[in-house]
mmCIF file as gemmi writes it, N, C-alpha and C atoms, coordinates in Angstrom:
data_model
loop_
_atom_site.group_PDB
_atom_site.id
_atom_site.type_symbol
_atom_site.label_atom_id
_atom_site.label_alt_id
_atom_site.label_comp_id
_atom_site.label_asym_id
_atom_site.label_entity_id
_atom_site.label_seq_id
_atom_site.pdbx_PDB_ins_code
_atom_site.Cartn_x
_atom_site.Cartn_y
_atom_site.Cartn_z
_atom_site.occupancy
_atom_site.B_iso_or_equiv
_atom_site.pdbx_formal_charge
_atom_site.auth_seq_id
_atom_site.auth_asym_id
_atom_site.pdbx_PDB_model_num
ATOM 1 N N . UNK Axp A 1 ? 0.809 -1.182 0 1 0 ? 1 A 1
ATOM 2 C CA . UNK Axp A 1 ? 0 0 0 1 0 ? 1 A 1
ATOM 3 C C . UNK Axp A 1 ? 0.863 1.262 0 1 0 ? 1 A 1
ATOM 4 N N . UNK Axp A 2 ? 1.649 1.668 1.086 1 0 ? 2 A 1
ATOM 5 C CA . UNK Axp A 2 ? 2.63 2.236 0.96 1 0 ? 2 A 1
ATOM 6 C C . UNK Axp A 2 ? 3.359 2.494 -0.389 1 0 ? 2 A 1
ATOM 7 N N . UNK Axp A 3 ? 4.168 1.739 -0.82 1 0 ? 3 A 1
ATOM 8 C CA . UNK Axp A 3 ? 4.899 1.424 -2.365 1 0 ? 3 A 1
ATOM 9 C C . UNK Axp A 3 ? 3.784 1.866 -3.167 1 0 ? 3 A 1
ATOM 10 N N . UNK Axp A 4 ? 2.775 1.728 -3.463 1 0 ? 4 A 1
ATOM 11 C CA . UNK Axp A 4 ? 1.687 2.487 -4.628 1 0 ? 4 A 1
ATOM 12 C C . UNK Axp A 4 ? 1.594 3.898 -4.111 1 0 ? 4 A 1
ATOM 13 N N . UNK Axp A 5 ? 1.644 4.272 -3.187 1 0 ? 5 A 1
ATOM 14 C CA . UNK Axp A 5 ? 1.448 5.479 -2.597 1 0 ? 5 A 1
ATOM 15 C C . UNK Axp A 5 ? 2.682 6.18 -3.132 1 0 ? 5 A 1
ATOM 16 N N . UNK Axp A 6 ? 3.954 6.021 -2.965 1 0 ? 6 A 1
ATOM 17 C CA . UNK Axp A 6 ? 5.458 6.49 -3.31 1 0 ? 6 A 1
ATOM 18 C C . UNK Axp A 6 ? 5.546 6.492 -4.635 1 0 ? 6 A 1
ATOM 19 N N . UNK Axp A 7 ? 5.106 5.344 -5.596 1 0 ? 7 A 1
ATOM 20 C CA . UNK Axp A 7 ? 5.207 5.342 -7.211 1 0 ? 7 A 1
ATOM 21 C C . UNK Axp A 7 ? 4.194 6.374 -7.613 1 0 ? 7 A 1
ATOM 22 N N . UNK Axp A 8 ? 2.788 6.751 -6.935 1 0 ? 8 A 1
ATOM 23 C CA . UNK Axp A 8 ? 2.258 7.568 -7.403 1 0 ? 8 A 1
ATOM 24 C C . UNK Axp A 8 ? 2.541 9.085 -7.005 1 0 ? 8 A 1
ATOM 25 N N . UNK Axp A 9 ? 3.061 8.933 -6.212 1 0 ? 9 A 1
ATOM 26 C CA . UNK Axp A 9 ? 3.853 10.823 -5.922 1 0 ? 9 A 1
ATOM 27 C C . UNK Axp A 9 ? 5.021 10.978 -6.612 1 0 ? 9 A 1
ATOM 28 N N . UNK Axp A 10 ? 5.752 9.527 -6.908 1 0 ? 10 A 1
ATOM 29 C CA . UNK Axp A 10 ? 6.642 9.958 -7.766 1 0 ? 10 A 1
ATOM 30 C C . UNK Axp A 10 ? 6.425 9.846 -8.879 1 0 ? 10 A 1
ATOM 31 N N . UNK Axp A 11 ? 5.435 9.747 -9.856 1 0 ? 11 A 1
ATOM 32 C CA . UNK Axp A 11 ? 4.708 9.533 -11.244 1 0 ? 11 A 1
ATOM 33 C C . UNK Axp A 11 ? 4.242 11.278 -11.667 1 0 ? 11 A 1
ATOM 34 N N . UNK Axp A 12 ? 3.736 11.477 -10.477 1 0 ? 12 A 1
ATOM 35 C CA . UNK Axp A 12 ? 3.291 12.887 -10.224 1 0 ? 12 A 1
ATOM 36 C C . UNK Axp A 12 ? 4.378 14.179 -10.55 1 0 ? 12 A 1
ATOM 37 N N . UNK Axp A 13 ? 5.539 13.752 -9.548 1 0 ? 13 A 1
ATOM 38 C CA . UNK Axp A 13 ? 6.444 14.492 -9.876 1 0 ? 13 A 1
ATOM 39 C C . UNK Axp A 13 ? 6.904 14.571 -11.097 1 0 ? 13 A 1
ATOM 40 N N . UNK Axp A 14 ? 7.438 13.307 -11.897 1 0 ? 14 A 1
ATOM 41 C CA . UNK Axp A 14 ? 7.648 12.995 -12.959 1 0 ? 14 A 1
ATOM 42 C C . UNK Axp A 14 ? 6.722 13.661 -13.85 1 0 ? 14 A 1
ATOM 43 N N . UNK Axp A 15 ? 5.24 13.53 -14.055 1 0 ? 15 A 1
ATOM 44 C CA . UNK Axp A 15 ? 5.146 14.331 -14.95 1 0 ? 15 A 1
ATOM 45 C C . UNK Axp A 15 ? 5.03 15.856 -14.672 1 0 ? 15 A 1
ATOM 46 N N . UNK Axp A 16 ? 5.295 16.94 -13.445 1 0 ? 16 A 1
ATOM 47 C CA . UNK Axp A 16 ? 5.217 18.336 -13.302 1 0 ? 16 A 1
ATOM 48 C C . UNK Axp A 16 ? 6.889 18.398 -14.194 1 0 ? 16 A 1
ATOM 49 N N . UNK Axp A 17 ? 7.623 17.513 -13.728 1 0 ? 17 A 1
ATOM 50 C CA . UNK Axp A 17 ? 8.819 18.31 -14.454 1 0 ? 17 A 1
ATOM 51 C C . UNK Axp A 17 ? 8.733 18.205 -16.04 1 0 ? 17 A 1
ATOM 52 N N . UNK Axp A 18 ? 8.144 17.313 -16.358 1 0 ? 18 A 1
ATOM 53 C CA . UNK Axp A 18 ? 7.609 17.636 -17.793 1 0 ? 18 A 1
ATOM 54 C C . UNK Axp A 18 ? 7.179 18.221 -18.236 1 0 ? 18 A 1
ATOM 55 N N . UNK Axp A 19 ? 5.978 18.614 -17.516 1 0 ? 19 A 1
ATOM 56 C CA . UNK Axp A 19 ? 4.977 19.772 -17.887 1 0 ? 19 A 1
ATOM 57 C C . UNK Axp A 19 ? 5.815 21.151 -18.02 1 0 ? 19 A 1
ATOM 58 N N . UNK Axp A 20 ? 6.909 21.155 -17.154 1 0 ? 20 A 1
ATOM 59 C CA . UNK Axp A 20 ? 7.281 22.525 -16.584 1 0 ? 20 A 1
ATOM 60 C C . UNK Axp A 20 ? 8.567 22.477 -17.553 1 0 ? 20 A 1
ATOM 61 N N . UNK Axp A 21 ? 9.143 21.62 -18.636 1 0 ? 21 A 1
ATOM 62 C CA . UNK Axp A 21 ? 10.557 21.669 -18.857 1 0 ? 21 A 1
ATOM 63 C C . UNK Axp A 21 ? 9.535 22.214 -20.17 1 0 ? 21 A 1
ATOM 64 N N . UNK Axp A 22 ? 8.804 21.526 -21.14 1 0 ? 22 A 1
ATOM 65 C CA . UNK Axp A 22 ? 8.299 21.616 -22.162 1 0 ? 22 A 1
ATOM 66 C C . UNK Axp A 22 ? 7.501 23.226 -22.238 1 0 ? 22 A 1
ATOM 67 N N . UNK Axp A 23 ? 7.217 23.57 -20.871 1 0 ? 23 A 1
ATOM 68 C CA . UNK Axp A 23 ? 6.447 25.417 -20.802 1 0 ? 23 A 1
ATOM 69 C C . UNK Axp A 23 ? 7.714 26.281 -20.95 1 0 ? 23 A 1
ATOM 70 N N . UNK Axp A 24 ? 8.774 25.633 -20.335 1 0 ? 24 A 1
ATOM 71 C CA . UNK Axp A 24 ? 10.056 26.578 -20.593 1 0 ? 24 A 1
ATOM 72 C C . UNK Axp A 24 ? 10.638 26.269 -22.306 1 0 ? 24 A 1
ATOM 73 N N . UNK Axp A 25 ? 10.572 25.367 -22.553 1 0 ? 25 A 1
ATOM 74 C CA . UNK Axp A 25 ? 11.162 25.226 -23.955 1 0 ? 25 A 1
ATOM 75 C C . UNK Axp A 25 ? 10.083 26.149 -24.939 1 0 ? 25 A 1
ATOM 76 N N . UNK Axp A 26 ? 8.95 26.266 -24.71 1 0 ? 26 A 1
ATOM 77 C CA . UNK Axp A 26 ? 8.143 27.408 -25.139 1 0 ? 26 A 1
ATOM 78 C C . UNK Axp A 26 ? 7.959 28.602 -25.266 1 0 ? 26 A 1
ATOM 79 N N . UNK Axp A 27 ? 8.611 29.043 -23.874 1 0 ? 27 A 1
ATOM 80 C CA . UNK Axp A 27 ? 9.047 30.553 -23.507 1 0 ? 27 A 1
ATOM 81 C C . UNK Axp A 27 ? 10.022 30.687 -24.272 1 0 ? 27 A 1
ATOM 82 N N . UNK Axp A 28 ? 10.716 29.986 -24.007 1 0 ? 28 A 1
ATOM 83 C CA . UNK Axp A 28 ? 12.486 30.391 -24.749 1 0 ? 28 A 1
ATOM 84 C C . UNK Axp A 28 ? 12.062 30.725 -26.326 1 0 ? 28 A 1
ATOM 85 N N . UNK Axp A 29 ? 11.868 29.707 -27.027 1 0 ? 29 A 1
ATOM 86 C CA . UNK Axp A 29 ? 10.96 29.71 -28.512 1 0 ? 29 A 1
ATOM 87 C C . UNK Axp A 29 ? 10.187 31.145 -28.752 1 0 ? 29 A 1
ATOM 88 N N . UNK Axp A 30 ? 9.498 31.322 -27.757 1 0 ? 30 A 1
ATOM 89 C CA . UNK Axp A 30 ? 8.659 33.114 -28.092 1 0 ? 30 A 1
ATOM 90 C C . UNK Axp A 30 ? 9.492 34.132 -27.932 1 0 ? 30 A 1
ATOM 91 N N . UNK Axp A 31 ? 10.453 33.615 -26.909 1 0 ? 31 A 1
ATOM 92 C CA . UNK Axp A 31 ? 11.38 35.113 -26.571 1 0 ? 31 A 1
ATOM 93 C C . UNK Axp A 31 ? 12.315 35.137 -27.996 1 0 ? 31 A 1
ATOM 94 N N . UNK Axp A 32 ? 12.956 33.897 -28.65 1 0 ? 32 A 1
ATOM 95 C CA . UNK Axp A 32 ? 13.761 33.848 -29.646 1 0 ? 32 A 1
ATOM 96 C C . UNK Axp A 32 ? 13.259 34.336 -31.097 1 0 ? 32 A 1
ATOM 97 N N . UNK Axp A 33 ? 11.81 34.185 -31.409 1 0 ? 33 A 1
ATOM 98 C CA . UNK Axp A 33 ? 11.044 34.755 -31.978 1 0 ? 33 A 1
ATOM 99 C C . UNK Axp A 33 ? 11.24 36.192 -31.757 1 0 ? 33 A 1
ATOM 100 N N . UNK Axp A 34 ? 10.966 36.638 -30.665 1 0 ? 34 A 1
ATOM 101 C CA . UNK Axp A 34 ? 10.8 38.119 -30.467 1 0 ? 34 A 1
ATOM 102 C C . UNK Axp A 34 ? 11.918 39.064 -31.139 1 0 ? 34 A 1
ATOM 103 N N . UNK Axp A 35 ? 12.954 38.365 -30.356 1 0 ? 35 A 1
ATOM 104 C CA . UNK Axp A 35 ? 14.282 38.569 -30.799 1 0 ? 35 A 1
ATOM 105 C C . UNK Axp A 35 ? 14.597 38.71 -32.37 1 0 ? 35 A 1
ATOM 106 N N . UNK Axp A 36 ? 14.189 37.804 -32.972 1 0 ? 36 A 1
ATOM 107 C CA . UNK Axp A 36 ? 14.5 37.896 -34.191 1 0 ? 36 A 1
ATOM 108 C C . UNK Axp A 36 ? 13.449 38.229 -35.425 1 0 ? 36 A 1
ATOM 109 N N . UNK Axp A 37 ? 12.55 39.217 -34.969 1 0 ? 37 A 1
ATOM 110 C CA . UNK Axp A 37 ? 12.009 39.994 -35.524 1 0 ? 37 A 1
ATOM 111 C C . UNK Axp A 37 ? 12.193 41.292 -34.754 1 0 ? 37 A 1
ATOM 112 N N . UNK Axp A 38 ? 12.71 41.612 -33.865 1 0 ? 38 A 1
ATOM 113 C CA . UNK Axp A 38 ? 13.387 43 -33.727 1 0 ? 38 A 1
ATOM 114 C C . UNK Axp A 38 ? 14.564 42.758 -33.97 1 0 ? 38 A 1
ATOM 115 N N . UNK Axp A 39 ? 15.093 42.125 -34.748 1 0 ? 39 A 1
ATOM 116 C CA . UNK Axp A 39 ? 16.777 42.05 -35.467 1 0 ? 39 A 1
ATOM 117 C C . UNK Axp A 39 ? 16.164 42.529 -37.16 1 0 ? 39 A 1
ATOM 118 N N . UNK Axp A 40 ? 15.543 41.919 -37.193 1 0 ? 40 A 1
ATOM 119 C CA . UNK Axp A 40 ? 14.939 41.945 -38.994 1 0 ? 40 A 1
ATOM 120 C C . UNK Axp A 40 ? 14.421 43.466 -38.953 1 0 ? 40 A 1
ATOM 121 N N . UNK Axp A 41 ? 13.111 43.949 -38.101 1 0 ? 41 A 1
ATOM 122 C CA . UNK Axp A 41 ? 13.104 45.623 -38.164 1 0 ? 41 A 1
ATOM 123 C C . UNK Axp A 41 ? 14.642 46.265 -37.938 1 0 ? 41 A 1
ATOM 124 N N . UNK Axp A 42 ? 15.322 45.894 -37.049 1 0 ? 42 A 1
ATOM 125 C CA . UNK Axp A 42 ? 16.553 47.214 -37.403 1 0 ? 42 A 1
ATOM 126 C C . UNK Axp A 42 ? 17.252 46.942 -38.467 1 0 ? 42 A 1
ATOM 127 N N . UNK Axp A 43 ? 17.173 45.974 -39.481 1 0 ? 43 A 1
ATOM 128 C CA . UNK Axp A 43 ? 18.031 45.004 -40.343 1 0 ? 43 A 1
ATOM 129 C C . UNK Axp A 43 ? 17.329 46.143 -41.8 1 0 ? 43 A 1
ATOM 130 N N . UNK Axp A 44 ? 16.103 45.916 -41.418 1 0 ? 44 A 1
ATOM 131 C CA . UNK Axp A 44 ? 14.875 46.579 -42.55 1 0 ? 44 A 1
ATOM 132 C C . UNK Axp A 44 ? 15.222 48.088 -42.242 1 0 ? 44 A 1
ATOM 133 N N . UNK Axp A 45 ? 15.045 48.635 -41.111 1 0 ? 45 A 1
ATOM 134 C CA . UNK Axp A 45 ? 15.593 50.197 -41.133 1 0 ? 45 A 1
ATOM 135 C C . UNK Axp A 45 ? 16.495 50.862 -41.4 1 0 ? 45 A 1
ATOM 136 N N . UNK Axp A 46 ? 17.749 50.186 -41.286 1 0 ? 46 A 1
ATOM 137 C CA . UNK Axp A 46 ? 18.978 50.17 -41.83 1 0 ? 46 A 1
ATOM 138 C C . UNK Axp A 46 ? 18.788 50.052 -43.053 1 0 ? 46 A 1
ATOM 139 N N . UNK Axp A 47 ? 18.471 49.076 -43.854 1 0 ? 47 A 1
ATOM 140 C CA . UNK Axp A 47 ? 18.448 48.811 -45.382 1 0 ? 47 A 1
ATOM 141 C C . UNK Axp A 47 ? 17.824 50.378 -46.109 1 0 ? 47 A 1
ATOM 142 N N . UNK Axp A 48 ? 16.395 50.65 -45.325 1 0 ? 48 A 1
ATOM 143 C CA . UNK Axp A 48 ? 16.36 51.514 -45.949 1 0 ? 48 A 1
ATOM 144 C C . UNK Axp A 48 ? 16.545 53.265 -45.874 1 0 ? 48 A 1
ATOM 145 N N . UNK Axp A 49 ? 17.505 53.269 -44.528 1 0 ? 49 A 1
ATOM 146 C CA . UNK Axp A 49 ? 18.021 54.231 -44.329 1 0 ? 49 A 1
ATOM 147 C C . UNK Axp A 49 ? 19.266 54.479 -45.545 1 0 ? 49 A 1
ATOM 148 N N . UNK Axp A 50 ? 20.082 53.703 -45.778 1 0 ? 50 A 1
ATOM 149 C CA . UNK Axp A 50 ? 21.197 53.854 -46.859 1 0 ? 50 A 1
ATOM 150 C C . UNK Axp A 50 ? 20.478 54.249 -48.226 1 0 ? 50 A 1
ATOM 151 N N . UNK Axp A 51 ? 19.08 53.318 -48.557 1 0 ? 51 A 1
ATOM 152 C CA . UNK Axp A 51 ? 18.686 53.537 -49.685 1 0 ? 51 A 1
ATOM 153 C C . UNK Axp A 51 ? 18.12 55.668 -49.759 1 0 ? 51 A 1
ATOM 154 N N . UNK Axp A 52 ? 17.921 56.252 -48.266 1 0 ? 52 A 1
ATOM 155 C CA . UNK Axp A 52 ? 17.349 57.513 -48.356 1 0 ? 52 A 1
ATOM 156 C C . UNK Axp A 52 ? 18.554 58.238 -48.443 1 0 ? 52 A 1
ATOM 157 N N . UNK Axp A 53 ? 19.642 58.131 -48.342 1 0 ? 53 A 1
ATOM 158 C CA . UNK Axp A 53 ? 20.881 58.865 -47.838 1 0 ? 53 A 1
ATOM 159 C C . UNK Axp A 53 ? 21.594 58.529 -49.396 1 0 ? 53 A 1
ATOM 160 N N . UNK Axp A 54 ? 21.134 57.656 -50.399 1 0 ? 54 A 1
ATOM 161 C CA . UNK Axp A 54 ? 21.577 57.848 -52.012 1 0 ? 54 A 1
ATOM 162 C C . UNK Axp A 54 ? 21.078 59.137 -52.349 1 0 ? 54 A 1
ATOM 163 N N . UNK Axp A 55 ? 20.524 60.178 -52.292 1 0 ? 55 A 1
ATOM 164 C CA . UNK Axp A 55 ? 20.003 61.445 -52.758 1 0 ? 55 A 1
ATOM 165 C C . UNK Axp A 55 ? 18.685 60.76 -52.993 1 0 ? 55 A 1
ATOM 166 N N . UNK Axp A 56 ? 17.593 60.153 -52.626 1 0 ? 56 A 1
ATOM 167 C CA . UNK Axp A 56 ? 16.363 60 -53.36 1 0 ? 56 A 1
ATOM 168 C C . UNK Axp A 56 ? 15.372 60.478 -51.926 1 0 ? 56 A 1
ATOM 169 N N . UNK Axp A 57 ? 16.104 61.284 -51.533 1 0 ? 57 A 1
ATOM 170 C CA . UNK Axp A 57 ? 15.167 62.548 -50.248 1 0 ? 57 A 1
ATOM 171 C C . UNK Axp A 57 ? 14.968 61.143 -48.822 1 0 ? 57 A 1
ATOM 172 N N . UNK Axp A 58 ? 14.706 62.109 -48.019 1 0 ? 58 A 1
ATOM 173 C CA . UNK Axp A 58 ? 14.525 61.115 -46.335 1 0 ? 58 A 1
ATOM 174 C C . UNK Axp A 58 ? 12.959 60.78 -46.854 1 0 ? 58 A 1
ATOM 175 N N . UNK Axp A 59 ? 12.885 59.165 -46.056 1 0 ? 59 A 1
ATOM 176 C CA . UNK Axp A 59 ? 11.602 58.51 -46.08 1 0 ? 59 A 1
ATOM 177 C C . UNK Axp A 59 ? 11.376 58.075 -47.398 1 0 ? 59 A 1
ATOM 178 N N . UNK Axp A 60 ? 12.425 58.172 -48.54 1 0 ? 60 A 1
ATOM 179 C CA . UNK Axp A 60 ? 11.781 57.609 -49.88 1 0 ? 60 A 1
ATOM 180 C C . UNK Axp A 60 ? 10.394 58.603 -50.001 1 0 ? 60 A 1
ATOM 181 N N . UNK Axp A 61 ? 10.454 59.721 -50.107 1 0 ? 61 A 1
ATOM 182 C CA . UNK Axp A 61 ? 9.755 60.922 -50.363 1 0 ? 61 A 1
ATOM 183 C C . UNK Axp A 61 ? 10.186 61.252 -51.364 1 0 ? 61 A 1
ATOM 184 N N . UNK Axp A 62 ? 9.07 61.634 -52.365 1 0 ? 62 A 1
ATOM 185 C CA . UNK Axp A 62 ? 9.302 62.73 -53.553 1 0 ? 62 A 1
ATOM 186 C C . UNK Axp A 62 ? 9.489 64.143 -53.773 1 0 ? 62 A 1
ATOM 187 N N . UNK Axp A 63 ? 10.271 65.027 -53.834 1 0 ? 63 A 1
ATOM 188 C CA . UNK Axp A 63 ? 10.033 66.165 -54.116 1 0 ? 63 A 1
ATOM 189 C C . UNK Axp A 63 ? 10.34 66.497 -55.822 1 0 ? 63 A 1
ATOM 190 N N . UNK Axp A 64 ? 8.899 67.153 -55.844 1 0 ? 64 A 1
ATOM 191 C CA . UNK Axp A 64 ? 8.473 67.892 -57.264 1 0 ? 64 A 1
ATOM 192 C C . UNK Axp A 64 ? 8.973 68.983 -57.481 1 0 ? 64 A 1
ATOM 193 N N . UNK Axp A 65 ? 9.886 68.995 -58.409 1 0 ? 65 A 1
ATOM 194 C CA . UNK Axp A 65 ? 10.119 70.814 -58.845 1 0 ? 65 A 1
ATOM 195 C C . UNK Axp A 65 ? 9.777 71.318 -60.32 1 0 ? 65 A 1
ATOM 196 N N . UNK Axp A 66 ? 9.378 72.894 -60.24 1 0 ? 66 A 1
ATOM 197 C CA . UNK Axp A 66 ? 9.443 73.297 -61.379 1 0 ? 66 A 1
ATOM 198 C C . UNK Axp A 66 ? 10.5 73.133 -62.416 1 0 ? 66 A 1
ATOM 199 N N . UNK Axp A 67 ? 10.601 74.178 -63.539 1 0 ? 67 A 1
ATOM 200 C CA . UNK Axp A 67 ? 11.942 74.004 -64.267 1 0 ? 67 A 1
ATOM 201 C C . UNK Axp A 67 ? 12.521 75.226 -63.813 1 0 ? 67 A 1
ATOM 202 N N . UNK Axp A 68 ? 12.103 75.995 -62.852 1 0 ? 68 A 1
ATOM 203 C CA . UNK Axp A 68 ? 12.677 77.288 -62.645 1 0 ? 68 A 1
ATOM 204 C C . UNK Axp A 68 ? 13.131 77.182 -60.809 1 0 ? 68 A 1
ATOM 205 N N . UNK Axp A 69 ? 12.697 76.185 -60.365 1 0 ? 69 A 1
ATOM 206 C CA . UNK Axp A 69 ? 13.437 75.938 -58.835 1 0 ? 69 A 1
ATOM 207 C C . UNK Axp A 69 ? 14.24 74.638 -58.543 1 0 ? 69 A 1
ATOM 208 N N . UNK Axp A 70 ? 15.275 74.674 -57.943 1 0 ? 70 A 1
ATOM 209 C CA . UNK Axp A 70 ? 16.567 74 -57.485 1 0 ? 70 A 1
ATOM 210 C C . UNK Axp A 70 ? 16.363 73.5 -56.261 1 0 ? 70 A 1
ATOM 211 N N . UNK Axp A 71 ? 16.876 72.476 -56.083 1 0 ? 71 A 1
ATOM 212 C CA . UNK Axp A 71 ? 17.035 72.292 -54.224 1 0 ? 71 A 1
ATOM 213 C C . UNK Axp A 71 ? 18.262 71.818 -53.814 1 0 ? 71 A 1
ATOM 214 N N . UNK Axp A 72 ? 18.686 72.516 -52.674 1 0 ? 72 A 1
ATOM 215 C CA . UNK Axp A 72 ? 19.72 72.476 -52.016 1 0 ? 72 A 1
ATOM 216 C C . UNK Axp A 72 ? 19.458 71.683 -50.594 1 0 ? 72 A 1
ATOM 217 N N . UNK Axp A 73 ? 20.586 70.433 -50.877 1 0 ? 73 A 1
ATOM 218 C CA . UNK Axp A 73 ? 20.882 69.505 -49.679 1 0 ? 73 A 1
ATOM 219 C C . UNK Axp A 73 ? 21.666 70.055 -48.714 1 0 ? 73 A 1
């Protein structure tokens, strides 16, 4: 009686650390996610910061001119 009593607290235990290793392998997975989509936005902001700093104006903005006005950078 005893001995069924001990296999079942330790069955018990056995599966919380399961439960609890597999919730952490989950967390880790979302945080690594997180991570690597705020690597890809500064990756993407960067990319297209160089592309605004070729002369084609900040923000990939257009400016329209007449044939009689100039613009100075």
């Amino acid at each position: 009686m005893i001995l069924k009593l001990i296999q079942f607290i330790f069955l018990i235990v056995i599966v919380y650390v399961l439960v609890s290793f597999i919730r952490i392998i989950f967390s880790i997975g979302k945080s690594a996610g997180e991570i690597n989509r705020k690597i890809d936005e500064i990756n993407r902001n960067r990319q297209s910061g160089k592309k605004g700093s070729a002369g084609n104006g900040s923000d990939n903005s257009v400016i329209e001119l007449d044939k009689n006005q100039y613009k100075v950078e």
